[in-house]
C-alpha positions as CSV (number, residue, x, y, z in Angstrom):
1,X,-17.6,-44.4,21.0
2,X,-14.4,-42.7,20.9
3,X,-11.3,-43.3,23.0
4,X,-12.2,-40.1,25.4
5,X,-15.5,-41.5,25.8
6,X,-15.1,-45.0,26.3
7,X,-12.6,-44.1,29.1
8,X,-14.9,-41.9,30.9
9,X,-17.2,-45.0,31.3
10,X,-14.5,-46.5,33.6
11,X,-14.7,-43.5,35.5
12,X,-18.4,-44.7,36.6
13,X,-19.4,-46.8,39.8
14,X,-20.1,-49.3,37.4
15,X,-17.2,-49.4,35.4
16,X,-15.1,-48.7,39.0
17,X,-16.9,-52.1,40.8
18,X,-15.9,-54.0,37.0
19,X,-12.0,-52.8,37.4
20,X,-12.7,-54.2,40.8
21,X,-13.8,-57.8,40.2
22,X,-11.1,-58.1,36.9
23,X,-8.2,-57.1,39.4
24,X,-6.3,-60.5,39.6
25,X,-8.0,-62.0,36.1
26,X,-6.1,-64.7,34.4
27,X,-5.6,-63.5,30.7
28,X,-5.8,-67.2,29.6
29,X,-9.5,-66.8,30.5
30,X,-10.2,-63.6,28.7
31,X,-12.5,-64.9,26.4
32,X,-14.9,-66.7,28.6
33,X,-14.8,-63.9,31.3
34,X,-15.9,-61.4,28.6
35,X,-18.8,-63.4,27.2
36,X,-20.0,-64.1,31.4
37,X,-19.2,-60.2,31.6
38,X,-21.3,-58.9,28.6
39,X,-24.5,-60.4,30.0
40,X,-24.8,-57.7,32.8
41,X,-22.8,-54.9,31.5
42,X,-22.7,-52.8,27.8
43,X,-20.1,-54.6,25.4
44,X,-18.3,-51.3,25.2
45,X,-17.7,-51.4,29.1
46,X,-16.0,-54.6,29.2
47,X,-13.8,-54.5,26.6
48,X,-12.8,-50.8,27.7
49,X,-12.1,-52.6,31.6
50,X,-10.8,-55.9,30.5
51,X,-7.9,-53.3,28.4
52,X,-7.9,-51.4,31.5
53,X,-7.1,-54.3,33.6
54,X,-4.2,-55.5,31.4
55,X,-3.0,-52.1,31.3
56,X,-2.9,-51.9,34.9
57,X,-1.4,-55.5,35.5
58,X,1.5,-54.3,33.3
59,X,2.2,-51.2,35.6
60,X,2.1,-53.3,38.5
61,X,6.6,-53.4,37.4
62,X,6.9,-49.5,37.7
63,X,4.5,-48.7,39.9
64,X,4.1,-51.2,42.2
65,X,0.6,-53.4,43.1
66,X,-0.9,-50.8,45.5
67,X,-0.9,-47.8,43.1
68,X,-1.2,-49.6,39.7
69,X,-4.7,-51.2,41.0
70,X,-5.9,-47.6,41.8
71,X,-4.5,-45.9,38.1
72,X,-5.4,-45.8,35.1
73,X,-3.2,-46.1,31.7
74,X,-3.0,-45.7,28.5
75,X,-0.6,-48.2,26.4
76,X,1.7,-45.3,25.4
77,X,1.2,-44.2,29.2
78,X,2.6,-47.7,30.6
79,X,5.5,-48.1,28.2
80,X,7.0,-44.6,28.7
81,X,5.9,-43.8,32.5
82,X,9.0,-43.2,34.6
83,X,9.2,-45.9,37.0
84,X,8.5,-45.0,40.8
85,X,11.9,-45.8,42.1
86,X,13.0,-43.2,39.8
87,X,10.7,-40.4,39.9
88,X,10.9,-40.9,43.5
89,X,14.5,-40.3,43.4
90,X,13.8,-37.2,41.4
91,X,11.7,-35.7,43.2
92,X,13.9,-36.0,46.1
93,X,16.9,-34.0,44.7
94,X,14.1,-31.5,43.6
95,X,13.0,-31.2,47.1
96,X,16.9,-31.1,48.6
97,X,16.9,-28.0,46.1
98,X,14.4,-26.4,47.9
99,X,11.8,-26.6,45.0
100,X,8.1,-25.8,46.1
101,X,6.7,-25.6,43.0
102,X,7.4,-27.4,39.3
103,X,6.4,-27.1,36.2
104,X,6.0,-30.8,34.9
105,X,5.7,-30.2,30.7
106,X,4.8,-33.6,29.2
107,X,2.9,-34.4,32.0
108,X,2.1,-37.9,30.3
109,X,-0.3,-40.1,32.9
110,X,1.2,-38.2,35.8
111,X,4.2,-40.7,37.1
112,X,6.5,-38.0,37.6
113,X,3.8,-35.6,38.7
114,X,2.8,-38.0,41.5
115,X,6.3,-38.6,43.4
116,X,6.7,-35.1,43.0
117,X,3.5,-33.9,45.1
118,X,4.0,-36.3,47.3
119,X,7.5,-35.0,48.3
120,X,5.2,-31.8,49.2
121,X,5.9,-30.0,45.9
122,X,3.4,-28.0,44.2
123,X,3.1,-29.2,40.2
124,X,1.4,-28.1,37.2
125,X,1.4,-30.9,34.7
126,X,0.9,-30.6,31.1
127,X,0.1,-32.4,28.1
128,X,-1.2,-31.5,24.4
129,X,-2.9,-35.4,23.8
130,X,-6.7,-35.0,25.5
131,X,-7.0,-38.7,26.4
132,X,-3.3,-38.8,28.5
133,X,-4.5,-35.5,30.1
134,X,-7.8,-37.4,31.3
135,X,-6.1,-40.3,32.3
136,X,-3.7,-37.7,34.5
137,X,-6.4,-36.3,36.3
138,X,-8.1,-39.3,37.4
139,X,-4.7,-41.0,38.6
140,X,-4.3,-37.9,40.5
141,X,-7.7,-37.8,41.8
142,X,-7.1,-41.8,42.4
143,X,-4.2,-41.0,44.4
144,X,-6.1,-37.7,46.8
145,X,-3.0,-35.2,45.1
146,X,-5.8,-33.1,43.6
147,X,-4.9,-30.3,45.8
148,X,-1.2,-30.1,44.8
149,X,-1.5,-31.2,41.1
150,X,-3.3,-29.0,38.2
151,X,-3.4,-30.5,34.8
152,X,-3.6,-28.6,32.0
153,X,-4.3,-29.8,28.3
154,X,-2.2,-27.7,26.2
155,X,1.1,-27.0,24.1
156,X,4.2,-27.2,26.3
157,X,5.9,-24.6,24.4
158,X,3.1,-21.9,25.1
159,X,3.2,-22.5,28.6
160,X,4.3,-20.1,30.7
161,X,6.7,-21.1,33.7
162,X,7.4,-18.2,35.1
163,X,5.8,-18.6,38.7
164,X,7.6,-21.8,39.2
165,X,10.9,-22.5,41.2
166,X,11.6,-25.4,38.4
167,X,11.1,-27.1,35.0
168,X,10.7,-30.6,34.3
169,X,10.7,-31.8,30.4
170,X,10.1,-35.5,29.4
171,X,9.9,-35.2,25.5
172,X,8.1,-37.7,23.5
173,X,10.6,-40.4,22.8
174,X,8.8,-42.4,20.2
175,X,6.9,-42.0,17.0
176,X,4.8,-44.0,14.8
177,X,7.6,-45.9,13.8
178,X,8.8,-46.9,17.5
179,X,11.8,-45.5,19.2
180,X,13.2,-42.5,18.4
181,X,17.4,-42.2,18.7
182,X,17.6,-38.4,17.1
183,X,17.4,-36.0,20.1
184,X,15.7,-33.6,17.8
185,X,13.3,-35.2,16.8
186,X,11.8,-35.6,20.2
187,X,8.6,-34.0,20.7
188,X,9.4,-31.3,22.3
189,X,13.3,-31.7,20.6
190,X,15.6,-31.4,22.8
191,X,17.2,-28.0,21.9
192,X,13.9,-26.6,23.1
193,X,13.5,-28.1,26.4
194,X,17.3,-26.5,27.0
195,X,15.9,-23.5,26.3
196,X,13.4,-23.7,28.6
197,X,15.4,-25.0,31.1
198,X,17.7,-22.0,30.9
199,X,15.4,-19.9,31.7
200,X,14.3,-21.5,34.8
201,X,16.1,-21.1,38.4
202,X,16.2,-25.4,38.2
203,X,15.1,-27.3,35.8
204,X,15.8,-30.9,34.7
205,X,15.6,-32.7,31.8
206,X,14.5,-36.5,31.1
207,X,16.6,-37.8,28.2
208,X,17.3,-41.4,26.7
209,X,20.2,-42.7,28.4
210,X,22.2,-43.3,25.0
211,X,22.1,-39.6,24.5
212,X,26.0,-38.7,23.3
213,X,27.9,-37.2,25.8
214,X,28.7,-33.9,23.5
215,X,25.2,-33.0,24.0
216,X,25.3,-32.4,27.6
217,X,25.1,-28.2,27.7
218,X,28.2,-26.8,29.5
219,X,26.2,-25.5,32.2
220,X,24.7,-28.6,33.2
221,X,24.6,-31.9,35.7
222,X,24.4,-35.1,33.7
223,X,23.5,-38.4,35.7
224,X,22.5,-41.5,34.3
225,X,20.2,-44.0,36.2
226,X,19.7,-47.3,36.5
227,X,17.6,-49.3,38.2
228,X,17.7,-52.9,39.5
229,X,21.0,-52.7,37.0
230,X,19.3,-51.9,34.2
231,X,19.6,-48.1,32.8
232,X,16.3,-46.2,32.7
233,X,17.3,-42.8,31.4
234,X,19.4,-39.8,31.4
235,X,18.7,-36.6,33.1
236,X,20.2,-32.8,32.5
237,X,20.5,-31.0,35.2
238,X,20.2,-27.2,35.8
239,X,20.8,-24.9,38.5
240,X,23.1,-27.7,40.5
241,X,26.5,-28.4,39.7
242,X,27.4,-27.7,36.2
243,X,29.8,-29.8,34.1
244,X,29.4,-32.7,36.9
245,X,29.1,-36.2,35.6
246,X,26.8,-38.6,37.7
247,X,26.0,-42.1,38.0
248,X,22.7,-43.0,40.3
249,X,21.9,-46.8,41.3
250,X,18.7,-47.2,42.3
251,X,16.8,-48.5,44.9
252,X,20.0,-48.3,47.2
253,X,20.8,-45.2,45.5
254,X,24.1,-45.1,45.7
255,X,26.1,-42.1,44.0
256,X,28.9,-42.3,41.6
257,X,30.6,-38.4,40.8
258,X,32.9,-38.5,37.8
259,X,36.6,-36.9,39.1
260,X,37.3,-36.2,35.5
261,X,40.2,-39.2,35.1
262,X,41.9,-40.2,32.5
263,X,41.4,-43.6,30.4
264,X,42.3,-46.7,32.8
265,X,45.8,-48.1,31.8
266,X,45.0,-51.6,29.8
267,X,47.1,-54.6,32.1
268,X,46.8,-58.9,31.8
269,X,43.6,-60.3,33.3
270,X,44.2,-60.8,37.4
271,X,42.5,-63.0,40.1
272,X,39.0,-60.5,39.9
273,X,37.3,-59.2,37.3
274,X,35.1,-56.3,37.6
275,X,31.9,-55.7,35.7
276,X,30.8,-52.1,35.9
277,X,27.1,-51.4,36.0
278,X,25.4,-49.9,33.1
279,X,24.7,-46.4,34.2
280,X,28.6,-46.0,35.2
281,X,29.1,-47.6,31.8
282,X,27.0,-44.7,29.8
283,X,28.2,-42.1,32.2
284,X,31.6,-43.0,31.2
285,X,32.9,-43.7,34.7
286,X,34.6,-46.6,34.5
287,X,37.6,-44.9,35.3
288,X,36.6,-43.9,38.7
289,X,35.8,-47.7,39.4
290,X,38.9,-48.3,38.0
291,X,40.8,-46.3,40.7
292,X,38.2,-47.6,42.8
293,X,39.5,-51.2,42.6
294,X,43.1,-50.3,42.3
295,X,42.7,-52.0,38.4
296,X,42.9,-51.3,34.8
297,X,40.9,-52.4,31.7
298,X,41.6,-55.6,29.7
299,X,41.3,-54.3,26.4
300,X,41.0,-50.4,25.5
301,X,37.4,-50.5,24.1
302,X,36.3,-53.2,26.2
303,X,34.3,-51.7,30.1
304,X,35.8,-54.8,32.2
305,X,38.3,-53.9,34.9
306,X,41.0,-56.9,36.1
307,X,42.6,-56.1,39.5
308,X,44.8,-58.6,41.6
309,X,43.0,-57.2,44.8
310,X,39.0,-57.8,45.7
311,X,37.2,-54.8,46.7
312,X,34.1,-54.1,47.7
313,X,31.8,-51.5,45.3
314,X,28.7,-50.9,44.9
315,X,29.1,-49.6,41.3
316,X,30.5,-52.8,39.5
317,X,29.9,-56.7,40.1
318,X,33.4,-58.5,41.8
319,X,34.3,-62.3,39.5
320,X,37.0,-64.3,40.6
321,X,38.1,-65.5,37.2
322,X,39.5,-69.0,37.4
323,X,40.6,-69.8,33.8
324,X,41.2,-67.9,30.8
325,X,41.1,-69.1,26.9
326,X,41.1,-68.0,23.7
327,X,37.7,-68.3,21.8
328,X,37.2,-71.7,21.5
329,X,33.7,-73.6,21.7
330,X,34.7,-76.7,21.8
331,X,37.7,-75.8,24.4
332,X,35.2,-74.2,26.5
333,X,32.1,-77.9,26.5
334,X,35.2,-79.8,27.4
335,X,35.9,-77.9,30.5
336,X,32.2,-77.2,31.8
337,X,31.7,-81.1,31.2
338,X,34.9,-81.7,33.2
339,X,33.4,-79.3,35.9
340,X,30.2,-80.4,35.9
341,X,28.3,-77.0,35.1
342,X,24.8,-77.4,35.0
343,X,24.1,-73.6,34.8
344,X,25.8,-71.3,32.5
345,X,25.5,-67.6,32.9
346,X,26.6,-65.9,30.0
347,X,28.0,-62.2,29.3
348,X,29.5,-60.8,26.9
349,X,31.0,-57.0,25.5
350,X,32.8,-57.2,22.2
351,X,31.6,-61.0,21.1
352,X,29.1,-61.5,18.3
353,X,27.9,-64.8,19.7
354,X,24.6,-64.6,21.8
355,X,24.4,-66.3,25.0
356,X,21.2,-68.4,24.2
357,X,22.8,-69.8,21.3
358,X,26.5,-70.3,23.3
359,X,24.2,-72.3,26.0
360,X,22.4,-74.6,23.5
361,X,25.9,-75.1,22.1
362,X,27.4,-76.2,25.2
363,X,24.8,-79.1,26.1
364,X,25.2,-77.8,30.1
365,X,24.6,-80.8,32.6
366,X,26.0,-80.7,36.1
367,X,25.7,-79.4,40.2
368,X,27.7,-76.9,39.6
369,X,27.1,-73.5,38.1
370,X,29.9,-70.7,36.4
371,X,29.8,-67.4,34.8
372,X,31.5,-67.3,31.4
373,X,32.3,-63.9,29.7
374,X,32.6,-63.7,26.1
375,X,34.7,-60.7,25.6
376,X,37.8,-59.1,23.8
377,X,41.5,-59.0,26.2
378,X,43.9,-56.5,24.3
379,X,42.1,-57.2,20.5
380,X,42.4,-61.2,20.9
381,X,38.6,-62.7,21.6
382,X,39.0,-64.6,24.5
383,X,36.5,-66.5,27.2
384,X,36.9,-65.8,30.8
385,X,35.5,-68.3,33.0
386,X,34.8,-67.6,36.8
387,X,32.0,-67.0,39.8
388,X,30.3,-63.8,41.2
389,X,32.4,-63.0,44.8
């Protein structure tokens, strides 16, 4: 039975009522479950649901519990879906465009496709791989957005977009050797999906959010996006506001528009320190929080900003640092056993030690708890001790 074929049997009542009952199944009990299972069902259909049902605990992180018991996935589908947070997001600045109508080329399992018909806009979703495309259709016929939502199993590049107010690309990002870092080599690369893009009254596209900033095409909108603080992706942007540099923090979704400063002056470490979060990291804003904060950086390649003065942002994490020493291990047990730190929350930028080794190091007993950064203040490695505000 091939892959097409044993998916299709999921499709069934009987495969549907076997998702059913392996909902909320304990993987510890797999084994035991499958040989109760196989009595009453074909051997082929339970190990095609009990995948299933892994699969679709997995998704339960990007696509929440409601919606990832009604899909179905793939294993490539799960790891590269865009989360719903974000294609929600998304799809809102495609509606505040006035899109009605997207093209969505490399459809994938239909993430994208999804918060984008339910914002009310019309999509045609493609993929080449005949197994993703099948999977799309049933999530989409899972979720009743059939009527808004064609998928069509073909070549990206062949497709014409024409009769659409907008283009969305999400290229392939890994091979068969995992992750790929070469922009090019993306599948469509990414030179096409400009191309298309340009020809398109909006379009935008999803890139990995380590994507050098000398790529960005003059004409377009780059934001970065993180969320829950960690950085999902990258997006072009095309027909909005070229040349503008973005940072987006999800769920509050709370904006971040490069003014274009210059490099924050480097000054001594004050009272607060000020970690930016990732995506104004990669969208090279720390600047802006900078100015923000009334601060300046504590070393020139380091993204930590010192200021005398606490302010409240939501694009960087406020520390009141407390004590400041040069690298020193031994320096640093002494004073969390004089303290009586218990809990040790490590972070570093410009240190080669890891925090889980740093932690077994330190032997931590205590009440209390501290935040120690392992870092770099004007080329000297130094440890900055202190507490979230």
């Amino acid at each position: 039975m091939n892959d097409l074929d044993s998916f299709a049997t999921l499709l069934t009542d009987e495969g549907a009522r076997l998702l059913a009952e392996l909902r909320d199944h304990d993987a510890a009990d797999e084994l035991a479950l499958a040989t109760r299972l196989r009595r009453d069902h074909p051997a082929e259909l339970v190990s095609a649901a009990l995948g299933q049902a892994r699969l679709r605990q997995r998704a339960v992180a990007k696509f929440g519990a409601d919606d990832a018991a009604r899909m179905y996935f793939t294993p490539n589908g799960v790891e590269q879906a865009t989360r719903t947070t974000v294609a929600r997001h998304r799809a809102r600045r495609f509606a505040e465009l006035g899109v009605g109508s997207v093209a969505d080329l490399c459809c994938g399992i239909g993430g994208d496709a999804i918060a984008l018909a339910r914002a009310g806009i019309r999509v045609l979703a493609v993929d080449r791989d005949p197994l993703t495309c099948a999977v799309a259709r049933a999530n989409i016929d899972a979720l009743g957005l059939g009527e808004l939502i064609e998928v069509r199993c073909g070549d990206v590049t062949a497709v014409d977009t024409g009769g659409y107010d907008a283009v969305f690309v999400d290229p392939a990002r890994r091979g068969g050797r995992g992750r790929i870092f070469d922009p090019e080599a993306y599948s469509p690369p990414l030179s096409w999906a400009i191309g298309a893009a340009r020809g398109a009254p909006h379009a935008a596209l999803k890139i990995a959010p380590g994507v050098p900033h000398e790529l960005v095409p003059e004409e377009a909108e780059a934001e970065w996006i993180s969320d829950g603080g960690e950085v999902k992706e990258a997006v072009f942007w095309f027909g909005t506001a070229p040349g503008t540099v973005r940072a987006t923090l999800l769920p509050a979704g709370d904006g971040l528009v490069g003014a274009g400063l210059p490099d924050p002056a480097v000054r001594p470490v004050g009272r607060y320190l000020y970690e930016p979060g990732g995506a104004v990291v990669r969208a090279h804003l720390v600047a802006d929080v900078a100015e923000a904060v009334d601060g300046g950086l504590i070393d020139p390649m380091i993204a930590y900003v010192t200021s005398d003065t606490l302010h409240e942002t939501p694009f960087a994490t406020a520390y009141e640092i407390s004590d400041q020493l040069p690298f020193n291990l031994k320096r640093l047990k002494a004073l969390l056993r004089e303290r009586e730190v218990g809990v040790l929350t490590v972070k570093k930028r410009g240190s080669p030690m890891e925090p889980e080794e740093l932690r077994r190091r330190m032997k931590l007993k205590g009440p209390h708890s501290a935040t120690v950064f392992l870092t770099r203040v004007e080329n000297a490695p130094t440890m900055l001790l202190g507490n979230p505000v």
